[in-house]
N, CA, C and O atoms as a MOPAC input file, in Angstrom:
PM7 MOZYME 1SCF
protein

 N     83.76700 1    84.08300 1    22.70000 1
 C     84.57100 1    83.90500 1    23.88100 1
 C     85.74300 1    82.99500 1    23.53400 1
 O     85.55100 1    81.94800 1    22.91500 1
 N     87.39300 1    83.52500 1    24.06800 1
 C     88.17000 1    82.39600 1    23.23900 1
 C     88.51600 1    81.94600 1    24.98800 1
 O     87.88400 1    82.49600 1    25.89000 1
 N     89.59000 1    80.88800 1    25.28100 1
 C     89.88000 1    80.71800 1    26.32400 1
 C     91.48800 1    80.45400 1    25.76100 1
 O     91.85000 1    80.14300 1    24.62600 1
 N     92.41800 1    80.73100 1    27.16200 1
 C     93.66600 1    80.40400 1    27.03100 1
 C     94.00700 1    79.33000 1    27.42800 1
 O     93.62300 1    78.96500 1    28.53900 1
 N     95.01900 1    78.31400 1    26.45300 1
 C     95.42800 1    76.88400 1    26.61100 1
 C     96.68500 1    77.25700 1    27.36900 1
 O     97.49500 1    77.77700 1    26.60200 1
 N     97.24200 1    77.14500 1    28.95300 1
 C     98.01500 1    77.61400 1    29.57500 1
 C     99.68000 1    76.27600 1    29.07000 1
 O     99.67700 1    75.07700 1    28.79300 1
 N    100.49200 1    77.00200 1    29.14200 1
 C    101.70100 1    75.77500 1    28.45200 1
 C    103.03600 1    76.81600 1    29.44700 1
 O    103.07300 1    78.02500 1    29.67900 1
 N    103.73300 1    75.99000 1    29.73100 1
 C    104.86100 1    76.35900 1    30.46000 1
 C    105.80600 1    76.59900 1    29.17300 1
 O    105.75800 1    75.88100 1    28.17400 1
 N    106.83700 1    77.91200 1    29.35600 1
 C    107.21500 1    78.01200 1    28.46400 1
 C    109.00000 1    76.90100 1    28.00200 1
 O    109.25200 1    75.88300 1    28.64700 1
 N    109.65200 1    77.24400 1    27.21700 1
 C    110.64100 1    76.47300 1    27.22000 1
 C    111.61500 1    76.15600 1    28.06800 1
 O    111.98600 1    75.02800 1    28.39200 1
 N    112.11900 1    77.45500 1    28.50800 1
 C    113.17000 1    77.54900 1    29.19700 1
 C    112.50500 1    78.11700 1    30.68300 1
 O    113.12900 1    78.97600 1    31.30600 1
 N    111.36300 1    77.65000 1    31.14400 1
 C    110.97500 1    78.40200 1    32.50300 1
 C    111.27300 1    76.96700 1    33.46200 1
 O    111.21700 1    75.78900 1    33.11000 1
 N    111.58800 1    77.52400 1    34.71200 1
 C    111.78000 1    76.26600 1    35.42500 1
 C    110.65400 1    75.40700 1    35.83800 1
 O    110.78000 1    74.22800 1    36.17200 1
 N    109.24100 1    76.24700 1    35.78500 1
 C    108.17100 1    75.18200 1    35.75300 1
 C    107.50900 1    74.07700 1    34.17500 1
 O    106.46800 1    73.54200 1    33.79300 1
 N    108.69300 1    74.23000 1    33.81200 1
 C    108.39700 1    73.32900 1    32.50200 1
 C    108.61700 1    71.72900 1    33.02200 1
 O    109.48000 1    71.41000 1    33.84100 1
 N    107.89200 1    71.01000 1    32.53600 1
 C    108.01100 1    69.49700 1    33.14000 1
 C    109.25600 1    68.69300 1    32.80800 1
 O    109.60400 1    67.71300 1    33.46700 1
 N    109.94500 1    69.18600 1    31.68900 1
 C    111.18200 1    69.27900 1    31.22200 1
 C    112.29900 1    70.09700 1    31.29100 1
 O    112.57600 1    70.49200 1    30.15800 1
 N    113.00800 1    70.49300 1    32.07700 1
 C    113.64900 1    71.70700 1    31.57000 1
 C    114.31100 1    71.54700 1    30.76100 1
 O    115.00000 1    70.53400 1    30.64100 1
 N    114.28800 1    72.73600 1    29.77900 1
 C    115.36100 1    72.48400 1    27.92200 1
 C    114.50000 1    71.97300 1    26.92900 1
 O    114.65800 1    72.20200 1    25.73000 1
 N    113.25700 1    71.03100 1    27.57700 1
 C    112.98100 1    70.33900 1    26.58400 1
 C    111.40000 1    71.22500 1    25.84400 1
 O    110.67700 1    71.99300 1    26.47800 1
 N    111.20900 1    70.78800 1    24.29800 1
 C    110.23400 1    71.74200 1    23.63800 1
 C    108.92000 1    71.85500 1    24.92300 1
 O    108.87700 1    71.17300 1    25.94600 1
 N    107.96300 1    72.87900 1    24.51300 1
 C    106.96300 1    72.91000 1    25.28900 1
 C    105.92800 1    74.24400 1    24.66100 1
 O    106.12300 1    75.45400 1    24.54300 1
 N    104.87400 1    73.42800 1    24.37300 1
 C    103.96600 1    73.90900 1    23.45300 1
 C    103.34900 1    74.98100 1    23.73800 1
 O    102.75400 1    74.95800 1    24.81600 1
 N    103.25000 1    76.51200 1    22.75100 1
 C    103.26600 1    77.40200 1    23.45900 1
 C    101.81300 1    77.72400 1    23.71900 1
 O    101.01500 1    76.93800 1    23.20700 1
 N    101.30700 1    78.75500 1    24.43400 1
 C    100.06000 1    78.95400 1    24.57400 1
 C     98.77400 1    79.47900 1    23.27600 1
 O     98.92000 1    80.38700 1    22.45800 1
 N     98.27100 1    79.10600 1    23.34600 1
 C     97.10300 1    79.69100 1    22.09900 1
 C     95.68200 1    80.23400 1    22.86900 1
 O     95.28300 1    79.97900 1    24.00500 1
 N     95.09800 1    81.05100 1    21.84400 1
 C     93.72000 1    81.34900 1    22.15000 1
 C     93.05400 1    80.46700 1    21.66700 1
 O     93.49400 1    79.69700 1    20.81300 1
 N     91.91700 1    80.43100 1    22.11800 1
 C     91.33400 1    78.90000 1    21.47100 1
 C     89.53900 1    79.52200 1    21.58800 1
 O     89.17000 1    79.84900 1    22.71600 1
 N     88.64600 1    79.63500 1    20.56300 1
 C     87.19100 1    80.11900 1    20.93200 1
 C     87.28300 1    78.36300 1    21.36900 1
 O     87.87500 1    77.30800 1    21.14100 1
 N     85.99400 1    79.13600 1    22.31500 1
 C     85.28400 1    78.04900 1    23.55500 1
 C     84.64100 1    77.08800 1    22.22200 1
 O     85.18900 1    76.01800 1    21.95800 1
 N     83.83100 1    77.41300 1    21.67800 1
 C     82.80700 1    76.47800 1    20.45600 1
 C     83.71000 1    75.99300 1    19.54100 1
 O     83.24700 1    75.00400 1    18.97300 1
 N     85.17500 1    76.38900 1    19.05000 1
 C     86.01600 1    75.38700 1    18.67800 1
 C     86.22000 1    73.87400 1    19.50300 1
 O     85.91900 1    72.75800 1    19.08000 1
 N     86.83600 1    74.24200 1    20.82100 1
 C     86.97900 1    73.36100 1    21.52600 1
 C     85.61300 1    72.55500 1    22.12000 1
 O     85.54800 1    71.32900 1    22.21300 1
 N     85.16300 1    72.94700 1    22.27900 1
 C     83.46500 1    71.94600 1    22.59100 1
 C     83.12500 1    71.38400 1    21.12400 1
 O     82.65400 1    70.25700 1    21.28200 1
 N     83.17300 1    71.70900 1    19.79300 1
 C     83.23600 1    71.13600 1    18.42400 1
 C     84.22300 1    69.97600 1    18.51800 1
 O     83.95000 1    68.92700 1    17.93500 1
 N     85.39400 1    70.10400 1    19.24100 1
 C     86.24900 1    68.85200 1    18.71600 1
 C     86.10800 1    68.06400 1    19.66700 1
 O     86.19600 1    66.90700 1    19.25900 1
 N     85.93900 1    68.12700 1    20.70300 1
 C     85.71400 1    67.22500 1    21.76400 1
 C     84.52400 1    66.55700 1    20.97200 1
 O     84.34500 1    65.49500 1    20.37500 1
 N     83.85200 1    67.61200 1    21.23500 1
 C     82.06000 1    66.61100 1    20.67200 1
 C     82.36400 1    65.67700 1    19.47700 1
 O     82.06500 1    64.48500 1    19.56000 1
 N     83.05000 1    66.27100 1    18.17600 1
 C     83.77600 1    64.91000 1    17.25100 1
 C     84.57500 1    64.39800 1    17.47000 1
 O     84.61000 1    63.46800 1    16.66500 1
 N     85.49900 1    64.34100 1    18.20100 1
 C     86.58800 1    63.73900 1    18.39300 1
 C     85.85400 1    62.53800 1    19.61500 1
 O     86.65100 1    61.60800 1    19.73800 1
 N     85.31200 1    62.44900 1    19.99900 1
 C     83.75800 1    61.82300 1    20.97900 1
 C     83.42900 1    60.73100 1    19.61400 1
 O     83.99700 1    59.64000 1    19.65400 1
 N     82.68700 1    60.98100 1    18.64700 1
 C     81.63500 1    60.64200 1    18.05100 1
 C     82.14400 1    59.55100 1    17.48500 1
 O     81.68500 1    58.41000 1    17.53000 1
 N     83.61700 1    60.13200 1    16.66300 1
 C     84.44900 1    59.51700 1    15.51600 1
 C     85.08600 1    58.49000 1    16.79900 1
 O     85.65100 1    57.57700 1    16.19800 1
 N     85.21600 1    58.28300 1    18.15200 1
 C     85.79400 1    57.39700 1    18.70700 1
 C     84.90500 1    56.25900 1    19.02300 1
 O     85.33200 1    55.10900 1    19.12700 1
 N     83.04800 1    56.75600 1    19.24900 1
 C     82.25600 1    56.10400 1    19.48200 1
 C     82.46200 1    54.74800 1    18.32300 1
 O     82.63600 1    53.53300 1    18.41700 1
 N     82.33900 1    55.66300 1    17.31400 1
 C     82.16800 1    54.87500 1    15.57300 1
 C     82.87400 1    53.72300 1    15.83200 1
 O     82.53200 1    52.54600 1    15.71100 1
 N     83.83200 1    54.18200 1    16.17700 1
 C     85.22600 1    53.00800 1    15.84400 1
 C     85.12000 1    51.71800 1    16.85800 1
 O     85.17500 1    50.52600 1    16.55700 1
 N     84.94300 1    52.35200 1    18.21900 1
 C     84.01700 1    51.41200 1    19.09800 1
 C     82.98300 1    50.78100 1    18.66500 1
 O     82.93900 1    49.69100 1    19.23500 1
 N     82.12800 1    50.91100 1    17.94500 1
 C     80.81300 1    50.26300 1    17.76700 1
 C     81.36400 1    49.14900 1    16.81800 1
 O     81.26800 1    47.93200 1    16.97200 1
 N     81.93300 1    49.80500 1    15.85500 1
 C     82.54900 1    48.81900 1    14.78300 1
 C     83.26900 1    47.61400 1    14.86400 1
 O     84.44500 1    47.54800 1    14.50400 1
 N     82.59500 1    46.58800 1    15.34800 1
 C     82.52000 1    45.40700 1    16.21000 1
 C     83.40400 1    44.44100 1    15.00500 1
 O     84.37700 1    43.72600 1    15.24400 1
 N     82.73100 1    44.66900 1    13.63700 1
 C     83.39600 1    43.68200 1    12.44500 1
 C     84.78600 1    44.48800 1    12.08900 1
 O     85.47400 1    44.10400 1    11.14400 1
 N     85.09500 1    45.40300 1    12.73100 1
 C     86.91600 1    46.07700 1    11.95400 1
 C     86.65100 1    46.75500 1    11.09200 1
 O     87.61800 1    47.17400 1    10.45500 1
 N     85.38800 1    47.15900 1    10.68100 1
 C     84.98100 1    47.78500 1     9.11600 1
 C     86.00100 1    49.23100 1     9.21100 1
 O     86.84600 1    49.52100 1     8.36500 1
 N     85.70400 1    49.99500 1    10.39300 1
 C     85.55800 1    51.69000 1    10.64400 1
 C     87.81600 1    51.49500 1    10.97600 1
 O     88.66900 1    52.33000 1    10.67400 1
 N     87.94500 1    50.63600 1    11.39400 1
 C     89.57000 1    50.12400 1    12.02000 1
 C     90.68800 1    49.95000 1    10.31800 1
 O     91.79600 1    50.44200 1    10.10300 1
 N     89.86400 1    49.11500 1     9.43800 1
 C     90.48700 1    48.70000 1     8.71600 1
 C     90.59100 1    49.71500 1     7.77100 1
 O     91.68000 1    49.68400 1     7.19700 1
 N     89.47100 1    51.05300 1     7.21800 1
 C     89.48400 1    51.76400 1     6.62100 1
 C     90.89800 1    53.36500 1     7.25800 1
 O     91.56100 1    54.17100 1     6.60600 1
 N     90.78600 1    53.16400 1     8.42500 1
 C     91.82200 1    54.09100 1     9.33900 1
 C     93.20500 1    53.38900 1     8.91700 1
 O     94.21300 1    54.04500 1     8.65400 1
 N     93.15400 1    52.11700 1     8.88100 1
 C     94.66700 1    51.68400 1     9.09100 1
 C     94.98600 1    51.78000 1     7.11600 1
 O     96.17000 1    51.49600 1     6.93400 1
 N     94.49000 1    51.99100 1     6.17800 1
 C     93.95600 1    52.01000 1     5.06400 1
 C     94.85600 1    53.67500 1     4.75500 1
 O     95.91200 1    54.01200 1     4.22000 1
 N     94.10600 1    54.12700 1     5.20800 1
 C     94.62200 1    55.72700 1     5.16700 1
 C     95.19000 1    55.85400 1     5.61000 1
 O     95.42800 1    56.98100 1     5.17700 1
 N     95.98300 1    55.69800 1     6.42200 1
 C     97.27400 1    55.66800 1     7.25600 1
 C     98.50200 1    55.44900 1     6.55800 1
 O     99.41600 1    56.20600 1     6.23100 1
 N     98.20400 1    53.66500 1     6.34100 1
 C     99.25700 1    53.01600 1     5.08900 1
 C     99.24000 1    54.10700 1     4.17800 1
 O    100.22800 1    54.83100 1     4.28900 1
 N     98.24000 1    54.51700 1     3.12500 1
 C     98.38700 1    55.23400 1     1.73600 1
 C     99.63200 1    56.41600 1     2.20400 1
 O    100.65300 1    56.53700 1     1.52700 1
 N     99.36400 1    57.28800 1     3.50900 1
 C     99.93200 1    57.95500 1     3.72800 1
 C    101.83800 1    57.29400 1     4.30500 1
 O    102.57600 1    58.03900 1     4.94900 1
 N    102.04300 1    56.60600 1     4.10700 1
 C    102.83500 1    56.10700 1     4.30500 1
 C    103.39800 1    55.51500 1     5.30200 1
 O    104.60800 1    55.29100 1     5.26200 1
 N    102.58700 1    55.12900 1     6.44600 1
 C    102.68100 1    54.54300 1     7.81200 1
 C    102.46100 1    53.48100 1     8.51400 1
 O    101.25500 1    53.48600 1     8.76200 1
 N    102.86200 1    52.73800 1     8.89000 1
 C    103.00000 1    51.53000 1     9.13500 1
 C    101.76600 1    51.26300 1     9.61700 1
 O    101.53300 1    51.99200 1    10.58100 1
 N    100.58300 1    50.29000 1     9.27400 1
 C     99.01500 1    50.65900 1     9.44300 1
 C     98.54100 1    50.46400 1    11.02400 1
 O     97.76000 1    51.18200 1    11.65000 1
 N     99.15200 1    49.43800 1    11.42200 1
 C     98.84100 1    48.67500 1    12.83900 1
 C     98.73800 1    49.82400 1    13.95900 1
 O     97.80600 1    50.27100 1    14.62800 1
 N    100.29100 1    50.13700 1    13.85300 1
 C    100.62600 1    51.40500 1    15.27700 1
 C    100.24600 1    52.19500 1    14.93600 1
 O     99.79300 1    52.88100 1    15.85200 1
 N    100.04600 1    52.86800 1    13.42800 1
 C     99.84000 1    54.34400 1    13.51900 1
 C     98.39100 1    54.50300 1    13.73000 1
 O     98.10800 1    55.57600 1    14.26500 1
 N     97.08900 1    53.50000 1    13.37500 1
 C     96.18400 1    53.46200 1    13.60600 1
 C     95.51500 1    53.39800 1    15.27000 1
 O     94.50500 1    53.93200 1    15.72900 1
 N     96.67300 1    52.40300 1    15.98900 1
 C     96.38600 1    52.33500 1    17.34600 1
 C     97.07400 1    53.95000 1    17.92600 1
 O     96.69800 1    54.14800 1    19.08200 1
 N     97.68900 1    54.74000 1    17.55300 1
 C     98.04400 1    56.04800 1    18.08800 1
 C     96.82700 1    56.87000 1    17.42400 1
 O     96.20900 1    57.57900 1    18.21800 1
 N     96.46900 1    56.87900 1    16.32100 1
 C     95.35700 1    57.89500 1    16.25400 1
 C     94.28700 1    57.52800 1    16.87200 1
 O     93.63600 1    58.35200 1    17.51300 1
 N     93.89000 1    56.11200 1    16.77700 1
 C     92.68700 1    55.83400 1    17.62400 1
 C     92.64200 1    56.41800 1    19.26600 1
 O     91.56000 1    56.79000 1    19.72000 1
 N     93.73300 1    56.46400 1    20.00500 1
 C     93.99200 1    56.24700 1    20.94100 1
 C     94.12900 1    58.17800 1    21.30000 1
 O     93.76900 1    58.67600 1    22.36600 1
 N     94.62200 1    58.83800 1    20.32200 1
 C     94.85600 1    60.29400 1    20.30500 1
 C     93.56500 1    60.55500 1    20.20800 1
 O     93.26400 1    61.36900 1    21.08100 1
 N     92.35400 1    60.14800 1    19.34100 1
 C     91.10300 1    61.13200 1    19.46200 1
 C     90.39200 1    60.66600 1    20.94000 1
 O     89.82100 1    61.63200 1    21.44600 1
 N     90.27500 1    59.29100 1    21.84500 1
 C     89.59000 1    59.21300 1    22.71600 1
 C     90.69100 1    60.47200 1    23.49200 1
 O     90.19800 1    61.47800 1    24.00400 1
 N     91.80900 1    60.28900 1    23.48100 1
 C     92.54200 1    61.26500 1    24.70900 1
 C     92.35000 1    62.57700 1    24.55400 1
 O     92.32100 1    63.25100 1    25.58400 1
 N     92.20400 1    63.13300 1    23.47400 1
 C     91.99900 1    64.48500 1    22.97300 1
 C     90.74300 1    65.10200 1    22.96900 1
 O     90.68900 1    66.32700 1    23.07700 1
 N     89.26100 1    64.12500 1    22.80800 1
 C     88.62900 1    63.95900 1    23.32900 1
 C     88.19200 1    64.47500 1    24.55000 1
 O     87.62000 1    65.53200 1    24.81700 1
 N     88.60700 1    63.43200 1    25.32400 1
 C     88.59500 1    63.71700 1    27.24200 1
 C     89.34500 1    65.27400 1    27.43900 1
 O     88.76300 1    66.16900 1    28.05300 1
 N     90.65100 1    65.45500 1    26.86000 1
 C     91.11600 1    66.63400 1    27.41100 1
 C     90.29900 1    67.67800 1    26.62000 1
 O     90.29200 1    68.67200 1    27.34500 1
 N     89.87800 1    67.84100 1    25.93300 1
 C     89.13100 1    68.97400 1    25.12800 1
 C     87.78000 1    69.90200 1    26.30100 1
 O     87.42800 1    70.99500 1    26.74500 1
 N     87.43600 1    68.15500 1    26.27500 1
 C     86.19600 1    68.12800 1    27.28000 1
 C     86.53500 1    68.74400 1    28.74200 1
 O     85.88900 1    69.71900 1    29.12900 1
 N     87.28600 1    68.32400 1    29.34400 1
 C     87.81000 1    68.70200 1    30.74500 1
 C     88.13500 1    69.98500 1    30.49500 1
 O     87.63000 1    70.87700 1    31.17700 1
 N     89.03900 1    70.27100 1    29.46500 1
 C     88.93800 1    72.14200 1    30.04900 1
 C     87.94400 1    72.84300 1    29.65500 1
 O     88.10200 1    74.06400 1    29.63900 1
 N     86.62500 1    72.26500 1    29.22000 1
 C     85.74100 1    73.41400 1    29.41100 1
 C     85.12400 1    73.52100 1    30.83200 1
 O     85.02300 1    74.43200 1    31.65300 1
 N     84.57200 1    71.57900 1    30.75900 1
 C     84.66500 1    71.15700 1    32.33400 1
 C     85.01600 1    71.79600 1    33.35300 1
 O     84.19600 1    72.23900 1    34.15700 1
 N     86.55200 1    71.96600 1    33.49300 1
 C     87.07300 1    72.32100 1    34.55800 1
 C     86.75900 1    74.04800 1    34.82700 1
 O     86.59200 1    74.46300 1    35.97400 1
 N     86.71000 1    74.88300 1    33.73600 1
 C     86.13400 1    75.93700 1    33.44300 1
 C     85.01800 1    76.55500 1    34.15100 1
 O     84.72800 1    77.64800 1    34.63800 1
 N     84.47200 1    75.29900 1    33.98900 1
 C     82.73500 1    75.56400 1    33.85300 1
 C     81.64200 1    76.13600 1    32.94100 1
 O     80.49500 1    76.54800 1    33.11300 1
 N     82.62300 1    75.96200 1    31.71100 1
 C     81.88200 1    76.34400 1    30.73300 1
 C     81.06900 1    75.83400 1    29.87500 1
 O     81.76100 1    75.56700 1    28.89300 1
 N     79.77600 1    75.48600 1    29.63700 1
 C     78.92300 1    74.71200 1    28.80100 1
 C     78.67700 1    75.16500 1    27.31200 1
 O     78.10000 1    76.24100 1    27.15600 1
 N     79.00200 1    74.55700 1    26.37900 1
 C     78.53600 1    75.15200 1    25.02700 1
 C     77.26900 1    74.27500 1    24.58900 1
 O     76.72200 1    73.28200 1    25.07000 1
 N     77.03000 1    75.12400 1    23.39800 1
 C     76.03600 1    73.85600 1    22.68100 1
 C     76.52000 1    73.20800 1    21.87300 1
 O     77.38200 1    73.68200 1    21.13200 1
 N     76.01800 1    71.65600 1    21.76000 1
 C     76.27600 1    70.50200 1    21.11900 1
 C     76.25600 1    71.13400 1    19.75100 1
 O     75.58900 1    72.14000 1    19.50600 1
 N     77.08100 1    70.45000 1    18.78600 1
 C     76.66700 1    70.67900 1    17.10600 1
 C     75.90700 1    69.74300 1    16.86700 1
 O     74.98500 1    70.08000 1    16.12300 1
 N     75.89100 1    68.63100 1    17.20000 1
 C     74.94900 1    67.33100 1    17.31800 1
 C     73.02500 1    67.89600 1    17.52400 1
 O     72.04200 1    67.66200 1    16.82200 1
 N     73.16600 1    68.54700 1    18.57700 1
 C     71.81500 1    68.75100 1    19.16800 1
 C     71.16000 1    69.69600 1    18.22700 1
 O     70.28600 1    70.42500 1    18.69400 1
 N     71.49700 1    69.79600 1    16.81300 1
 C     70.78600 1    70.69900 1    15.98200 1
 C     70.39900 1    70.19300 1    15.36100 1
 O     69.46300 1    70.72600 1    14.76600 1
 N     70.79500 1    68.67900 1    14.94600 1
 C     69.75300 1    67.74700 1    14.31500 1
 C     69.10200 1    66.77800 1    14.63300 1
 O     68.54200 1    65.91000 1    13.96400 1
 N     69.22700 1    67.01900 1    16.10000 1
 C     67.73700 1    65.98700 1    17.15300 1
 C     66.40200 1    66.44700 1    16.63800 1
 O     66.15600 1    67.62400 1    16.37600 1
 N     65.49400 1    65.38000 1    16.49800 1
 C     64.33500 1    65.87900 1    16.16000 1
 C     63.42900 1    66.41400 1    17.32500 1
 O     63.66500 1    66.50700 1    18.52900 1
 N     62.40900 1    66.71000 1    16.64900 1
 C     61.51500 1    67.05700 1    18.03100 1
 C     61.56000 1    68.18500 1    17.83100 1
 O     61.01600 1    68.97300 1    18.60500 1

């Protein structure tokens, strides 16, 4: 099952911009998007838990190598997976569509 990511197009007058770019629509399978939410979830938990900076300092680490100023670019990715996250989640949400966890295949029991 894929679902459509709805995007106003460039030049339509319901664009939130008019003129300005606007991302076009994609198919998207449902178990892609319930996969990244669910990691994009997990990998935000991590970073949360990581109370001593361990999981923070290794992000801002890879960031720098890649050539980016470590502080902000770390507080924008951190800040992009909780948001990306939530929105991933909400349109299945809003949908009503439930997938299965990738997580819940290695619960015991």
């Amino acid at each position: 099952m894929s679902f459509t990511v709805p995007a106003a197009g460039q030049d339509e007058p319901g664009a939130v911009v008019p003129g300005a770019w606007q991302d076009p629509e994609i198919s998207v399978p449902v178990s892609v998007i319930g996969d990244a939410a669910e990691l994009m979830a997990l990998v935000a938990e991590l970073v949360d838990s990581s109370r001593d900076g361990v999981v923070r300092a290794r992000i801002e680490a890879l960031l720098e190598a890649k050539g980016a100023e470590p502080g902000p670019a770390a507080d924008w990715m951190i800040t992009s997976i909780r948001r990306l996250a939530r929105e991933a989640d909400s349109i299945l949400a809003c949908e009503g569509i439930s997938c299965d966890r990738g997580l819940a295949r290695y619960w015991g029991g």
